[in-house]
N, C-alpha and C positions, 0 to 999 in steps of 0.2 A: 117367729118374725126375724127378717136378718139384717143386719143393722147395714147401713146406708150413713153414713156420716158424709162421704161427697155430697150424694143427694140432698143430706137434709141442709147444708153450707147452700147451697143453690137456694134452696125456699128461704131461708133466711136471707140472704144476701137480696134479694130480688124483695121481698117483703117488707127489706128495714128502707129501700130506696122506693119503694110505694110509698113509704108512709113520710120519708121526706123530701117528697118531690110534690102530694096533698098539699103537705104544709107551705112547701115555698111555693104552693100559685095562690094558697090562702094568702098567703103576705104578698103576694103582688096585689092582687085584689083588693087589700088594704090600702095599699099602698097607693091608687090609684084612687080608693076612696079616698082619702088622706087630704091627698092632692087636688081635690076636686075633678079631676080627669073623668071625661065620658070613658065607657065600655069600650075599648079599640079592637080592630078585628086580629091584632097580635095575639092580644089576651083573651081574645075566644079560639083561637089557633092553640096557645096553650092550654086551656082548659081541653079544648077537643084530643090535644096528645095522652093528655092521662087515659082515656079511653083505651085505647091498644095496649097499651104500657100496663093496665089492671088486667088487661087478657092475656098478657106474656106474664104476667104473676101465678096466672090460674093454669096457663098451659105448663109453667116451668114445675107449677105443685102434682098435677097429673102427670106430666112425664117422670118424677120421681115415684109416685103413689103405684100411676101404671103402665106407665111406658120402661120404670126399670134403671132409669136415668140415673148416672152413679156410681152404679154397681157394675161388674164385668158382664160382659156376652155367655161366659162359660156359666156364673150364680144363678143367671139369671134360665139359662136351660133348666139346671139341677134344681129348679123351684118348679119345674111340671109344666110352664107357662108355655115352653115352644116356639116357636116362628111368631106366632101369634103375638104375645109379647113385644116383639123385636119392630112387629107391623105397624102395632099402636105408637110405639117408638117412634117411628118414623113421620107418623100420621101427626103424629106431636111436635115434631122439630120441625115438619114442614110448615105447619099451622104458627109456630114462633115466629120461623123466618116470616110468614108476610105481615103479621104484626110488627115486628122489629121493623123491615120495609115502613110499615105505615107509621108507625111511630116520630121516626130520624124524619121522614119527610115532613112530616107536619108541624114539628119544632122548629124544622128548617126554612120552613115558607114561614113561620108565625117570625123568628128572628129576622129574616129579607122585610118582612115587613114594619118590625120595630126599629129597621137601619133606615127604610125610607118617610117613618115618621120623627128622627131626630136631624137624618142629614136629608135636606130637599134639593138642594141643586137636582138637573137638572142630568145630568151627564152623571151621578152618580144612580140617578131613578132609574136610568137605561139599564148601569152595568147592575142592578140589582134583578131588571127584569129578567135578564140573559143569563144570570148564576137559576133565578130559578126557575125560568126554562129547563137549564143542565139538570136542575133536581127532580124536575119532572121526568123527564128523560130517562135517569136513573131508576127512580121508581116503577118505572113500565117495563124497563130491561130486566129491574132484579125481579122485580113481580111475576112478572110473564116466564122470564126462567125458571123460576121458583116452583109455578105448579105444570110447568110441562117440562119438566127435566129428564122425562121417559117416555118413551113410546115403545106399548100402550102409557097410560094414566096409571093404572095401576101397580105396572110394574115399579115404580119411585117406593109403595111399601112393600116389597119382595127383597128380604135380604139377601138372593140369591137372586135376584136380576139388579138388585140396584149397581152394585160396581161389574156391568159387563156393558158391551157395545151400544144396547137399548137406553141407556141413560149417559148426559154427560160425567164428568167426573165433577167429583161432588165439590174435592176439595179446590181444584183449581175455581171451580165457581164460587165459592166464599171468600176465596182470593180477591176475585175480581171486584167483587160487592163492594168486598169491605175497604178493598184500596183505594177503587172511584169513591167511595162515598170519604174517605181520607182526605183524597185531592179534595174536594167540595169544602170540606171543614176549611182546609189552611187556606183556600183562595176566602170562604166568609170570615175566617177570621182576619185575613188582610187588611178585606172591604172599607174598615173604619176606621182599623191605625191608619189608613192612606189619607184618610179626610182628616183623621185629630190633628196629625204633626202638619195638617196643609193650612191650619187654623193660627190664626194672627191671636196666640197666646201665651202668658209667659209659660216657660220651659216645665215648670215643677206642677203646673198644671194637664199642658200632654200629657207628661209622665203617668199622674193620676188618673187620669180619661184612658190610656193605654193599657194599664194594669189593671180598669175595670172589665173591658175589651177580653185582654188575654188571659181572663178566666175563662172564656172558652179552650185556651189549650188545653184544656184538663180531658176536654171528650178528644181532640184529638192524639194524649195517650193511652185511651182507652183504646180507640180505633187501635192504635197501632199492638196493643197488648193481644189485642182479639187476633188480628193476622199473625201474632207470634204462635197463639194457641191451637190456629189452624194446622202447623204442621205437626202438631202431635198426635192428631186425626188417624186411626187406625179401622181400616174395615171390617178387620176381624174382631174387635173389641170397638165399635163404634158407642156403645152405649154410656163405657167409662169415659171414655178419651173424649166424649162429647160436651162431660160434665164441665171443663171448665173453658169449652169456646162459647156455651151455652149460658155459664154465668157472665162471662165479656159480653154476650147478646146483649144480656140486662142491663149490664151497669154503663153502656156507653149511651142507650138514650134518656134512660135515668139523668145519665150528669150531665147530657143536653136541655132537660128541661130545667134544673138548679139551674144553670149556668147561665138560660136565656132570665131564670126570674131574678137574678141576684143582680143584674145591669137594673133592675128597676124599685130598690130596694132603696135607693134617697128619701123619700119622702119620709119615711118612718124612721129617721136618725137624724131630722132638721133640728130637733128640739133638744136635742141632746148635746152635753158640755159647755149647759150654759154661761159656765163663769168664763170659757175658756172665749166664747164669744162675746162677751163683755166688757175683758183685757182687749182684745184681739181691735174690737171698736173701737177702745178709746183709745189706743196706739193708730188705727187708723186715723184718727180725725185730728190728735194732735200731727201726723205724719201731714195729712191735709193742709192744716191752718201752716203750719210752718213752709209748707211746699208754696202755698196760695200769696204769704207773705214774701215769698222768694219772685215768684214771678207777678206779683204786685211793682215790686224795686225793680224789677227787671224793666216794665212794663214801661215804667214812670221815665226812666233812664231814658230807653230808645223813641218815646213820645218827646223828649228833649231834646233829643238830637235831632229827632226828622224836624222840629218847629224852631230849631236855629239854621236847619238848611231851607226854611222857607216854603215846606210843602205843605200846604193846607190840608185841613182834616175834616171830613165832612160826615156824617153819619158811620162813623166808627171807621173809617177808613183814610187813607195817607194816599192821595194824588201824587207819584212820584213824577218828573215829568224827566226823561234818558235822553240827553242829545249821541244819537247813535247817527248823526251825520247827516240827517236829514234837513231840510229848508222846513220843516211842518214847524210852525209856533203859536201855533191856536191855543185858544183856551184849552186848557186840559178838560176840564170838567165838562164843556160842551164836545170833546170830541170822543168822552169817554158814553158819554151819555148817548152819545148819535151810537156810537158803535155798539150799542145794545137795545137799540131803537127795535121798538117792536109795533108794526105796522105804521110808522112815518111817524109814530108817536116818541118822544124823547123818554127812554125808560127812568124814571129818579134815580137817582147814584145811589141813595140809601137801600132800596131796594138789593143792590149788590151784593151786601152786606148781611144778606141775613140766615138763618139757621139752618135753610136748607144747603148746605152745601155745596154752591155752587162750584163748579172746577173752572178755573181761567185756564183757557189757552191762547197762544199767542194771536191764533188768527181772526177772536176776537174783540182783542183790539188793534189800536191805531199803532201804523208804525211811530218807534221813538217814545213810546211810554208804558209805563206798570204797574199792575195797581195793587197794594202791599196791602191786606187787611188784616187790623192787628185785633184779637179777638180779648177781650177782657168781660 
């Protein structure tokens, strides 16, 4: 038996990222129960990518066992094995690639879909639909190259037709793959820092929402590790030189499924550093009362002033009345009140005043007055 140490680095490396990419959709899952959260079709998205990604474990342990994956072109002669060998070989890589394909897309559409169930606007659901459009796209181009890379069909397992006129070139097509599917990464890793910093919150908070985010850069070093490995890609020795674009295969949709389950992984650390939120509280609240006390004094002050300049206070509100040069000197109250009349009916002033929000603009109300509402 001849030792294979590449090889066996491949089945380990691919095998240790099976078993913790199980584990982080188990802890989403929790995590979701945790939270009370229904089933969302992300997280059957993720669930469904471990599927290809156990069949890139099983292909990458065959392409070692018997496709030779590893070891040189030359051992692998001098082992009796032949063409033959070299066929399975190939029969194997190509079987990775549409898994790998199936993999990266399905992590990809489950993550588009976990960015349109946290940001919903409205113009961001667009641009998520059109990124995965792009991915679909991508999947059909690399797919459909993938298994008609030769004409005939079978020429793709012929080591002596695969790099001639009848097939395209192998490698510039891994190129292409793995570049598009690059771009793809960096425009969805964009996607969300462009909504977090567009979000009305203090600074040190982005930050933290950002750096959850840009743990997806992690897949897009891999992406880029995988196109460095491409060029070391040798036709005459395809079966070594394969060994470590083939473990890049693995470990880039691997770290796409950690990386989409580790954004969902709050809920199962709410409860943790409880004294630290207990300090945290009661510095809050004294911060509170003192803050509440400040614009209580505040409050009281500017209620004095407006009731020595004679403007009357009606339902939590200060009728201010502007001579901006007009002859108008109506009662303010009846002319605020008409000016908000809804259907001939005088609308109450108190009404003005209340929780919902109302936004004043000029044009509804009366020329030459303003209406200050001071909220306590």
């Amino acid at each position: 038996m001849v030792s294979n140490p590449v090889g066996d680095q491949v089945v380990r490396t691919s095998i240790s990222f099976g078993v913790i990419d199980t584990f982080a959709v188990a802890l989403r899952l929790l995590a979701r129960s945790r939270s009370n959260a229904a089933f969302a079709a992300d997280d059957a998205l993720t669930v469904a990518s471990l599927i290809p990604l156990y069949a890139m474990i099983v292909i990458g342990h065959f392409g070692v066992e018997a496709g030779g994956l590893g070891l040189s072109t030359a051992v692998n002669l001098e082992l009796g094995h032949g063409p033959s060998r070299i066929s399975t070989f190939l029969k194997l890589m190509m079987s990775g690639i549409v898994t790998y394909t199936l993999t990266i897309t399905i992590v990809k559409l489950s993550i588009l879909v976990l960015y349109r169930r946290i940001f919903i606007t409205a113009g961001f659901k667009r641009s998520t639909l059109i990124v995965g459009a792009a991915v679909m796209l991508w999947f059909i181009v690399a797919l459909f190259t993938d298994l008609f890379q030769c004409r005939p069909f079978q020429a793709a397992f012929d080591p002596e037709l695969l790099f001639t006129d009848q097939c395209i070139n192998l490698q510039a097509y891994y190129w292409g793959v793995t570049a598009s599917n690059l771009c793809l990464d960096v425009v969805m890793l964009y996607m969300p820092l462009h909504m977090v910093w567009g979000l009305k919150l203090p600074t040190r908070q982005k930050i933290a929402l950002s750096g959850v985010f840009l743990l997806g850069g992690i897949v897009c070093v891999a992406g880029a590790m995988r196109i460095a490995t491409i060029g070391i890609l040798q036709k005459e020795d395809l079966t070594y030189t394969m060994a470590q674009e083939y473990t890049w295969t693995q470990v880039e949709p691997a770290l796409a499924i950690l990386c989409s389950c580790l954004v969902t992984f709050r809920p199962l650390f709410v409860n943790l550093n409880l004294n630290f939120s207990r300090y945290s509280s009661r510095f809050s609240r004294s911060k509170s009362l003192s803050s509440s006390k400040a614009t209580n004094s505040t409050d009281m002050s500017k209620e004095r002033r407006l009731a020595a300049k004679g403007c009357p206070r009606q339902g939590g509100l200060h009728i201010v009345n502007i001579d901006l040069g007009t002859k108008d000197r109506k009662d303010p109250y009846t002319q605020i009140s008409n000016s908000w009349s809804r259907g001939g009916e005088a609308t109450p002033i108190q009404q003005l005043h209340s929780k919902s929000k109302h936004k004043y603009s000029p044009s509804s109300m009366t020329e030459g007055q303003a209406v200050v509402a001071d909220h306590f």
